[in-house]
C-alpha positions in Angstrom: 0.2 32.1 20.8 1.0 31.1 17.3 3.4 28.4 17.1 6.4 28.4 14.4 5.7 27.0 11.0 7.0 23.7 10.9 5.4 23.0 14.2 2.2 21.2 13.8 -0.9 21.7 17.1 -0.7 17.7 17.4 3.2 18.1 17.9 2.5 20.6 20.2 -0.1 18.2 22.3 2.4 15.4 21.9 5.4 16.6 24.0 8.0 14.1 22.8 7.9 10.9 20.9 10.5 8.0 21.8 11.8 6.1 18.6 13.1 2.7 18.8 15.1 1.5 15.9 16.4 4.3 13.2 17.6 2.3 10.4 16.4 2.7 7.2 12.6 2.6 8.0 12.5 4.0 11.4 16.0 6.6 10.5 13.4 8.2 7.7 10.5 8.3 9.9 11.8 9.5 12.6 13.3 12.5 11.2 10.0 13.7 9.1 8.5 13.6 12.9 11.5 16.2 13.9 10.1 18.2 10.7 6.7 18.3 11.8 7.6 19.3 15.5 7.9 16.7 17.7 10.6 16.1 20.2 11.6 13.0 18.9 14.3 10.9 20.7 15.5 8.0 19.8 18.2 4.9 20.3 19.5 2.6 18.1 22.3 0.4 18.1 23.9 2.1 15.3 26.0 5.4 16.2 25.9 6.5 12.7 21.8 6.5 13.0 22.0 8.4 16.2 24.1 10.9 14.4 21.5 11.6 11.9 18.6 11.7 14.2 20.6 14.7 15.7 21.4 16.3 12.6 17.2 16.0 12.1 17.1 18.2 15.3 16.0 14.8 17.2 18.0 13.7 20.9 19.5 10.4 21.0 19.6 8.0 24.0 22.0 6.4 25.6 19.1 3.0 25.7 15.8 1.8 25.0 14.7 2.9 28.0 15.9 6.1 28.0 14.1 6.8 24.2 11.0 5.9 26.2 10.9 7.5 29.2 8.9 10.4 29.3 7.2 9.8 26.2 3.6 10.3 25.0 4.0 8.2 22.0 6.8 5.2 21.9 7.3 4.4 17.9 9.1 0.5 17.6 10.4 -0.1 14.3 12.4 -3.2 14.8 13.5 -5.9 12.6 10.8 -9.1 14.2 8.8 -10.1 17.3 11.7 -11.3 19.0 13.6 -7.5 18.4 10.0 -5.8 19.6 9.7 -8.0 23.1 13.3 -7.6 24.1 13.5 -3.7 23.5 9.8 -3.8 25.3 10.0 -6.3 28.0 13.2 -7.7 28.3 16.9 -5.4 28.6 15.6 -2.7 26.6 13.0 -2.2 29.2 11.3 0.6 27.3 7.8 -0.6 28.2 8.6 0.2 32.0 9.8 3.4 31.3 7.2 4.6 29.8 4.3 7.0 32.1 1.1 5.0 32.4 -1.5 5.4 29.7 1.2 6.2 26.9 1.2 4.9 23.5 2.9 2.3 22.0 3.0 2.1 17.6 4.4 -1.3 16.7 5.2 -1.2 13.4 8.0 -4.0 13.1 6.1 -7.3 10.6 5.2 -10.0 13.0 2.9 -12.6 13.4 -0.5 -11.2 14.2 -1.1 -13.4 17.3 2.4 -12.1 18.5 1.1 -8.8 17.7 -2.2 -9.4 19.8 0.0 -10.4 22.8 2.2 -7.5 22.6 -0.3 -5.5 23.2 -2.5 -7.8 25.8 1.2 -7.4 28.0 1.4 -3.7 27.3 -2.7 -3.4 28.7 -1.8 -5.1 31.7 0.7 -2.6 32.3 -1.5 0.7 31.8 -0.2 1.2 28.1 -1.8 1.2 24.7 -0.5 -0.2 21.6 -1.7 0.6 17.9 -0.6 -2.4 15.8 0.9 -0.1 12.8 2.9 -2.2 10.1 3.7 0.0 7.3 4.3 -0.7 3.3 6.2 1.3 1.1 9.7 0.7 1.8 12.9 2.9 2.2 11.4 5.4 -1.0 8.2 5.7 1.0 10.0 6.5 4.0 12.0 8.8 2.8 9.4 10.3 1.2 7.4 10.5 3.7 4.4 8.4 1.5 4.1 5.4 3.5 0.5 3.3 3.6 0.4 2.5 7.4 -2.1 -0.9 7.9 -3.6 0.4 11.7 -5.7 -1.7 14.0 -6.3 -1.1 17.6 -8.4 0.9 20.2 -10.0 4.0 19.6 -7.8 5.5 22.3 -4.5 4.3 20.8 -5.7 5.4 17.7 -6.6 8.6 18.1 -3.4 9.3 20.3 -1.5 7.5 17.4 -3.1 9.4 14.4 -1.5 12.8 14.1 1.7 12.2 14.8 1.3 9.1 11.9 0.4 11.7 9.2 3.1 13.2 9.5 5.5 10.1 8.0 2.2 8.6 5.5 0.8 9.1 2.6 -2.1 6.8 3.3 -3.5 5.6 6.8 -6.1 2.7 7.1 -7.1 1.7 10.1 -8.3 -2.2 9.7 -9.8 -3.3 13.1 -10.3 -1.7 16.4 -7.7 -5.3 18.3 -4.0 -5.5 17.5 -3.1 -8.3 15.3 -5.8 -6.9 12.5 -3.1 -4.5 11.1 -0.4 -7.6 11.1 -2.9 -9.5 9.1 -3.6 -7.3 6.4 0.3 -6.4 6.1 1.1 -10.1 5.9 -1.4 -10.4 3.0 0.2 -7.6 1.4 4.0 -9.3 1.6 2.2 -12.0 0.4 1.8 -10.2 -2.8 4.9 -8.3 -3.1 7.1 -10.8 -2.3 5.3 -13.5 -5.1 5.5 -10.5 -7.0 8.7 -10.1 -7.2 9.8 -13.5 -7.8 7.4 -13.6 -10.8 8.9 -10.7 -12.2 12.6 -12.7 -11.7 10.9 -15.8 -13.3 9.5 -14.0 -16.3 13.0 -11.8 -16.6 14.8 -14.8 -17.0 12.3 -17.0 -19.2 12.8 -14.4 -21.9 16.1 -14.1 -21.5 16.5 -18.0 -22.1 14.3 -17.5 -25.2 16.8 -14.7 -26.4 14.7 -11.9 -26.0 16.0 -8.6 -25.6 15.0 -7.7 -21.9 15.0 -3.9 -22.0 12.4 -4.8 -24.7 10.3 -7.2 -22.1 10.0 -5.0 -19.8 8.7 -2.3 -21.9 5.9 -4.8 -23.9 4.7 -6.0 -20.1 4.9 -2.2 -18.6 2.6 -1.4 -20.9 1.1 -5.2 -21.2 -1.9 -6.7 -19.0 1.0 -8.5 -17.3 2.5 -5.7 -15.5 2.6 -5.4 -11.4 3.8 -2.6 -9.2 6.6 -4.7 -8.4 7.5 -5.6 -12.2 7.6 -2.1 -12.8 9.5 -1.3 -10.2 12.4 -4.5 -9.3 12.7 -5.4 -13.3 14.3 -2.4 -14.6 17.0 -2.6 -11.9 17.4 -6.6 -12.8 17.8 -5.7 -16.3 20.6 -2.9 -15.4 22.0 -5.1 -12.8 21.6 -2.7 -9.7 21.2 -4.4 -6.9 21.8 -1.8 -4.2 19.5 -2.7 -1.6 16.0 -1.5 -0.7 14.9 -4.2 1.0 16.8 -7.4 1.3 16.0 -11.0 0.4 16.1 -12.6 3.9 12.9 -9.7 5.2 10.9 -11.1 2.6 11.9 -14.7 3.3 10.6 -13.9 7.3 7.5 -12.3 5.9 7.0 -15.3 3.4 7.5 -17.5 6.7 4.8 -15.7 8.6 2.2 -15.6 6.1 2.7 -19.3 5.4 2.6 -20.1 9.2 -0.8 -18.1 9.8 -2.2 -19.8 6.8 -1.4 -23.4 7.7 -3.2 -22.0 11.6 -6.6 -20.8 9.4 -5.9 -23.9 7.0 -6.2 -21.6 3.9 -3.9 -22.8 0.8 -1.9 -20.6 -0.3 0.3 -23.0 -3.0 1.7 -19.9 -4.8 3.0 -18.1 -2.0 4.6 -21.2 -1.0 6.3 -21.0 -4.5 7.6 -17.9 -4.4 9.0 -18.8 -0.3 10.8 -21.7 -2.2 12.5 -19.3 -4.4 13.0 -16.7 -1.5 14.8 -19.7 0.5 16.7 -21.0 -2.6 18.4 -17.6 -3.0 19.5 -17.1 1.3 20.5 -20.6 0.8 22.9 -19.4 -2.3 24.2 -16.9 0.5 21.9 -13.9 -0.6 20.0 -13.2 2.5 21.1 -9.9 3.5 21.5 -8.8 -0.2 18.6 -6.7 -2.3 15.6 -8.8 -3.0 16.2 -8.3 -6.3 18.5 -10.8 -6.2 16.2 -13.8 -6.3 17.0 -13.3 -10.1 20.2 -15.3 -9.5 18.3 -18.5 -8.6 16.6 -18.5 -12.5 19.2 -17.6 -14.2 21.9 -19.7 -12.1 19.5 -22.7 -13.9 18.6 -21.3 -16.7 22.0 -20.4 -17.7 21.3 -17.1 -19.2 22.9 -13.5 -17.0 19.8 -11.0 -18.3 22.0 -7.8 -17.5 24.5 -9.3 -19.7 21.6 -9.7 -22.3 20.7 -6.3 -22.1 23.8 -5.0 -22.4 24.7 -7.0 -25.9 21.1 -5.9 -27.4 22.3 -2.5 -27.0 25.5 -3.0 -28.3 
């Protein structure tokens, strides 16, 4: 029988997904799963989030446990480790509902031993687990573009897989044990975060200097300075958005981790130690759950200088 258009053949093989955590990573995801076909349901603490998932033409559970039972694949986007084992093992109890040799795609950042153990406790249990970090924050998600960074076995994969590529844009799978994924998606925050605090640094160093910073950031867009993340986070320091995307206390947690796997391989890593200094100066100044762009407001608290301001006056 032919099956309706938006309804893809792995949907149909995958009876019904469980979704754990739908805010604005998971909320995205979860509903470009609904597109594709799956029977999708989900909990999350947040009502409003439950709401939309059933607008997406997704089912929302009263608990954890209910989003899992049933459920082929069990999809955990929560904030840490600690989030990931309580809605797993502890009250959430999702791992328990689920039927034996169901899937489990962890896809919460988290230290890639705690990662490793996840999954070691989910084995023991008759479940599999794809470690499945993602990158591309809320625009990726919403856009369905997402790099997912997937390590595990070739049965959690390949159960995993379809139903993934339906929310990426890119899937790499890294390693065939959980904990590879976590790896490469800590050296990746690595980047972004240092990134990001460059481009803050750099922002503000001109505007000290007097530079016009509209002017900056066109020179280095098109400069061999320029990043990803300067191309993205300096044009909305310069107009003083700060509507969050991703917030400064995620990137402080991911800083944390990378820095706490490095000291366990002894690998110096002095820069990204920088940049966590920066990321820990701006929570301290009560930023933590505001944009990560943000972290401008440790250089130019010091430097004296308000680079939105700047730009404004160089237009006028």
């Amino acid at each position: 029988m032919d099956l309706p258009e938006h309804v893809t053949p792995a949907a149909q093989a995958t009876r019904r997904i469980g979704f754990i955590g739908l805010g604005a990573m998971g909320g995205p995801i979860a509903r470009h799963l609904c597109k594709a076909g799956y029977r999708v349901v989900g909990f999350d603490l947040n009502r409003a989030a439950l709401e939309r998932l059933e607008q997406a033409g997704g089912t929302a559970a009263p608990h954890a446990a209910g989003a899992a039972g049933g459920a082929d694949l069990l999809v955990v986007m929560v904030v840490n480790g600690g989030q990931a084992e309580a809605v797993l093992f502890g009250e959430g109890g999702a791992a328990a509902a689920l039927p034996r040799g169901a899937t489990v795609i962890l896809s919460s950042t988290l230290p890639p031993d705690h990662a490793a153990a996840i999954a070691l406790r989910l084995e023991g249990m008759g479940l599999l687990m794809l470690d499945a970090p993602v990158s591309g924050g809320v625009t990726g998600a919403e856009a369905g573009t997402l790099t997912v960074i997937a390590s595990g076995s070739d049965a959690a994969y390949e159960a995993a897989a379809p139903a993934i590529r339906a929310y990426s844009g890119q899937l790499y799978r890294v390693g065939d044990r959980a904990g590879q994924g976590s790896t490469v998606k800590l050296v990746n925050q690595l980047l972004t975060a240092t990134h990001i605090a460059l481009t803050a640094e750099a922002l503000a160093l001109g505007a000290r200097a007097g530079v016009d910073p509209t002017l900056l950031y066109d020179v280095v867009a098109h400069s061999a300075g320029r990043s990803f993340q300067f191309e993205k986070r300096a044009p909305r320091m310069i107009a003083g958005d700060h509507e969050p995307q991703s917030r400064v206390d995620i990137f402080l947690k991911d800083l944390s981790i990378a820095l706490d796997a490095a000291r366990g391989l002894n690998a110096p890593v002095p820069i990204a130690a920088a940049a966590h200094q920066v990321f820990t100066m701006a929570a301290g100044a009560g930023l933590g759950p505001k944009s990560d762009t943000e972290v401008l407001r440790v250089y130019e608290s010091f430097g004296a200088v308000d680079v939105a301001e700047l730009a404004r006056r160089a237009k006028a």
